[in-house]
N, C-alpha and C positions, 0 to 999 in steps of 0.2 A: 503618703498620708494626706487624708484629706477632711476638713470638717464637713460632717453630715447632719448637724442638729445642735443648734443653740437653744437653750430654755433658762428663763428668767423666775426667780421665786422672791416673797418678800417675807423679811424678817424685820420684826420690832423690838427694837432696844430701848429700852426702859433706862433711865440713868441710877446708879446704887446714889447717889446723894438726892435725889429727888428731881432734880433742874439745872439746868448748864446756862448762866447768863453773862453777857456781855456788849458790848458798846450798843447806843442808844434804844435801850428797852430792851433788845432780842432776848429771846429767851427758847430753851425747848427743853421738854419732858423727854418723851419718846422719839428717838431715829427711827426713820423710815430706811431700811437699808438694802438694797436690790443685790441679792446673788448670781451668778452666772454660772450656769455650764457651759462649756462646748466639748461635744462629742465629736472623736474620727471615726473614720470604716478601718481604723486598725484596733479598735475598742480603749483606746485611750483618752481618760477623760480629764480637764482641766478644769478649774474653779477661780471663779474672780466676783469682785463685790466692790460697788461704790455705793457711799451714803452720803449726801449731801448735807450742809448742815445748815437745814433747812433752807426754804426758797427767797428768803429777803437778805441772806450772807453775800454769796457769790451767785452770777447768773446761770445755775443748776438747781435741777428740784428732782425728787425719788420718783415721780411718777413720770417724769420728762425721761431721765433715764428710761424708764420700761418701752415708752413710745419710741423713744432711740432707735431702742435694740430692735423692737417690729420693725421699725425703716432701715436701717442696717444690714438687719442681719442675713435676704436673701441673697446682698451682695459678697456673702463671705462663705456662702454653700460651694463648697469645692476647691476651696483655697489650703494651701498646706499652710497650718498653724505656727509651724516649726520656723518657717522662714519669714520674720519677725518686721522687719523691715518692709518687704514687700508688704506684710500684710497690712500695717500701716497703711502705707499708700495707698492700697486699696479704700480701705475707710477714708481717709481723706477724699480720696476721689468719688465716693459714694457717697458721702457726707460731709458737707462743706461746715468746720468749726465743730460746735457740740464735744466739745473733748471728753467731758466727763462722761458722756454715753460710751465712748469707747475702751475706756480705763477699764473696764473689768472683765471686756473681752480680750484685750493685750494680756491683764494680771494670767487667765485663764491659760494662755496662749504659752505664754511662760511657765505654768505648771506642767501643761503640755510636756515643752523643750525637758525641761528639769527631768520627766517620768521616763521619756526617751532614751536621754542620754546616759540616766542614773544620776545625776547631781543636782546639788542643791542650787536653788536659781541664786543665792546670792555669790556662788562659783562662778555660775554664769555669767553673771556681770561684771565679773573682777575678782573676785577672790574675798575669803574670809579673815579680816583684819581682828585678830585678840580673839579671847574667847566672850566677851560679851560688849554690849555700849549701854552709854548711859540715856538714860530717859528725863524729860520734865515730868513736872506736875504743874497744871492750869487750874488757878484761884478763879473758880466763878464770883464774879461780880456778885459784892456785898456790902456791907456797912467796911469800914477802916478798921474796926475795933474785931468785926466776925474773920475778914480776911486775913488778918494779922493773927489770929486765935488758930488757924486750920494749920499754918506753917509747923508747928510741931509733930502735930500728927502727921502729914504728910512726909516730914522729915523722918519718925521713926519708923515710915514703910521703905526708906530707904531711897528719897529722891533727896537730891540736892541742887535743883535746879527748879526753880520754881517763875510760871510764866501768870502774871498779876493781870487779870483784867480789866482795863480801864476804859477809858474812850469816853467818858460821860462828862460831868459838872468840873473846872478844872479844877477849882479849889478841893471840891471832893476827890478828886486824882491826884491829889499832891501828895493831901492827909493818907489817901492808901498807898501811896509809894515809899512815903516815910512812915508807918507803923509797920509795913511790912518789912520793910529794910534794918527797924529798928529790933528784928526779930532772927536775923538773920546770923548764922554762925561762921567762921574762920571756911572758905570750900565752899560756901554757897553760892548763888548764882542768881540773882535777880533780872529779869527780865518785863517793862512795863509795857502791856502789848494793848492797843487802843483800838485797833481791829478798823482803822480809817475811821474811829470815831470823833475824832476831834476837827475844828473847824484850825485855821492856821493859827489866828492869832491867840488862840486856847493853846493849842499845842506849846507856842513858843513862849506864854507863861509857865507851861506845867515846865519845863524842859530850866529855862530858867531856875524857877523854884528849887528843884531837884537837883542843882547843880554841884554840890557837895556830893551825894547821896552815889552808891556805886551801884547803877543802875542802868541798863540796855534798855533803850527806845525802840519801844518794835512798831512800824507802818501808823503814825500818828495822824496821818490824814490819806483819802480816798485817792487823790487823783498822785502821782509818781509826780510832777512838777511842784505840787504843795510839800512834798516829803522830802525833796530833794533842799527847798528854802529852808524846811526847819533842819534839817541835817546841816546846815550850812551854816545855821547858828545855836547849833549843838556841840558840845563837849563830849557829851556821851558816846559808848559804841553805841552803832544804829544798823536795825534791822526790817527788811522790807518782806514784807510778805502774799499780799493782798494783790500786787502788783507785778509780782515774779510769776508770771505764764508762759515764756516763749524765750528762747535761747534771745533773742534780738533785745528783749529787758536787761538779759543778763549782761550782754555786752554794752550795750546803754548804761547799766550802770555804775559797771566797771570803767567803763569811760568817764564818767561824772561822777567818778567817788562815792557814789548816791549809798554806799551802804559797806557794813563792815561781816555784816551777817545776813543770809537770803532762807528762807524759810523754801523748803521744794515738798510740792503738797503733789501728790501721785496725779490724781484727777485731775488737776488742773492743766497737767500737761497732757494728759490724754492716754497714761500708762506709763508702765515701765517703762518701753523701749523708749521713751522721749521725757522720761525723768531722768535715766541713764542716762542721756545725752546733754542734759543740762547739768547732774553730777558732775560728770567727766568735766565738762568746759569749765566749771569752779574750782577744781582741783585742780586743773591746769590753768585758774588765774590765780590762787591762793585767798579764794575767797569761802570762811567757814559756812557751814549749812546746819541747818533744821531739814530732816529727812521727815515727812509724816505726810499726811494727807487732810481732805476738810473732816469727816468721821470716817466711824467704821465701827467693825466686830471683829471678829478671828481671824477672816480670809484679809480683808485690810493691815489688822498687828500683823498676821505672819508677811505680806509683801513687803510694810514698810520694814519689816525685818531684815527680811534680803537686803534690801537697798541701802540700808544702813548699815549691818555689818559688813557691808562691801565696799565703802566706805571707805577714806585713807582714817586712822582715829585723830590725826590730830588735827584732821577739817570739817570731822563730826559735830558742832558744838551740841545739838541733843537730837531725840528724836521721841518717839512715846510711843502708849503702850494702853491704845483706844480701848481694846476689850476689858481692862479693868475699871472701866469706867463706867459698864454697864452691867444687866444684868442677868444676859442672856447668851449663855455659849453655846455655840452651834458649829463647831467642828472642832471635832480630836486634831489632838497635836499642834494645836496653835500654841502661841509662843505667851511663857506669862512670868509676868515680873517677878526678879530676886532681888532685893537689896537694892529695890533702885532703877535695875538695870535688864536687860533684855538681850536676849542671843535669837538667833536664826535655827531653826531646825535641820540638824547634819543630814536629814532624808532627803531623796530626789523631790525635784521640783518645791512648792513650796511647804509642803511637809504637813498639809493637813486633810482631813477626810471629812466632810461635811455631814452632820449630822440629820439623817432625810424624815427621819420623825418630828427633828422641830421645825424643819423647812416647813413642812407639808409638802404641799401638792404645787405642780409650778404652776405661775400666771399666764405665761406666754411660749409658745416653742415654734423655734424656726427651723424648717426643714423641707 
């Protein structure tokens, strides 16, 4: 089997709450979200998608991706899909870094495997742990009083882990960690995630402040050296995320204590095959995970599905569940929240069917 034709389409994700904002200013309306084919000359077809979340978060952007995939992708005309690892290499070797460009030709690569084989790609990776996992919900950045107000509602769709975005003014980070906290029932889960918005000595006020308060410190500054100080005069659990890209962080930080929880965001490692590989190495350090990515739509929830319910449960600490956060579905069978929580599709590969009326027409095809 061999790939004959990659094509790239773009779809726009509208957010259902109007805006998604967080650490200093960012903010976005609409994902720019790039989808992927790839086709074999055995007629089996694969689907993958990365959205960036937008260009001033992490160093990827939607239309970077597209140009990727042109430079890319006549290096992977003829390569067998199935053999996952080589294919890797191959992209590494044809393209030095850009991870996020390759993530949605891996995810694809894996639906591949999955259609092949018959099974579900989160079999593939390991096996299906329980019948569902639990998911967060992310407070966009708001007044104290508004983010503290959405916790109910949120709570009666069935999440009980809730991830507060902050990173801005510290005083005003304190007041939202404590109303929200103040709001919080017997099973919930607080999580303060700053997105590397804080400077240090901001940081180890808010951290300070909150010292009472049962509350996770998520990536409180940019650089892994800053976060590692405030971790070090932290009480809190502490989780790193911004900064988790390469199995070499992972062991670094396991080495330096530097965290009690690692966030593994699909794209950033560059797909499956090398989020797999960073999974596995935290499960064999006993270190808990956030399985998700930077956005997404349908083909993203259904991967991070996989990779989550394949998952050991009790190193899962959550993972989400991006296509309810927008407003636009575009493929059958994607995976969508009950009570909270999220299962993987029992169908081969990753168990969804692209909807080509809302795709339209592609923007790019290699062949």
């Amino acid at each position: 089997m061999q790939i004959k034709r990659i094509q790239a389409y773009r779809v726009d994700l509208p957010l259902v709450e109007g805006d998604y904002k967080w650490s200093g200013g960012k903010s976005v309306s609409v994902f720019d979200s790039t989808v992927v084919q790839v086709e074999t000359d055995a007629g089996v077809v694969g689907w993958g998608e990365v959205c960036p979340l937008g260009p001033f978060y992490l160093p990827a952007y939607a239309a970077g991706a597209r140009a990727g995939i042109i430079e890319l992708g006549p290096h992977l005309l003829g390569e067998d899909p199935t053999q996952l690892t080589r294919l890797n290499r191959r992209m590494d070797a044809a393209l030095q870094g850009h991870a996020y460009v390759k993530s949605a030709i891996d995810m694809a690569c894996w639906d591949i495997l999955g259609k092949v084989t018959g099974q579900p790609v989160c079999v593939l990776l390991g096996g299906r742990y329980g019948d569902d996992f639990v998911l967060y919900r992310a407070i966009s950045q708001e007044s104290p009083e508004k983010m503290a107000d959405k916790v109910a509602g949120y709570r009666a769709e069935g999440y009980r882990r809730f991830q507060l975005k902050v990173g801005g003014d510290a005083a005003t980070d304190i007041a939202r960690i404590q109303a929200v906290a103040a709001r919080l029932q017997p099973g919930d889960r607080l999580v303060a995630d700053a997105n590397t918005g804080w400077l240090m000595h901001d940081a180890l006020r808010v951290v300070k402040a909150v010292r009472e308060v049962d509350v996770y410190i998520e990536q409180p500054c940019r650089t892994y050296e800053e976060c590692l100080t405030v971790r070090r005069h932290c009480d809190h659990p502490f989780v790193l995320d911004e900064n988790i890209d390469c199995v070499d962080v992972l062991l670094r930080g396991h080495a330096d204590r530097a965290m009690d929880v690692v966030n593994i965001k699909i794209s950033k490692f560059g797909g499956l095959t090398k989020a797999r590989q960073a999974r596995d190495l935290c499960a064999s350090l006993g270190v808990a995970m956030t399985i998700e990515d930077s956005w997404g739509g349908d083909i993203v929830t259904a991967a991070i599905s996989h990779l989550a319910h394949s998952t050991p449960t009790e190193l899962l600490f959550s993972s989400t569940d991006f296509n309810s956060y927008v407003t636009v579905p575009f493929a059958a069978g994607a995976p969508q929240r009950k009570n909270g929580r999220l299962a993987a599709s029992p169908s081969p590969g990753l168990g969804v069917e692209p909807m080509l009326e809302v795709l339209g027409r592609p923007l790019l095809t290699v062949e």
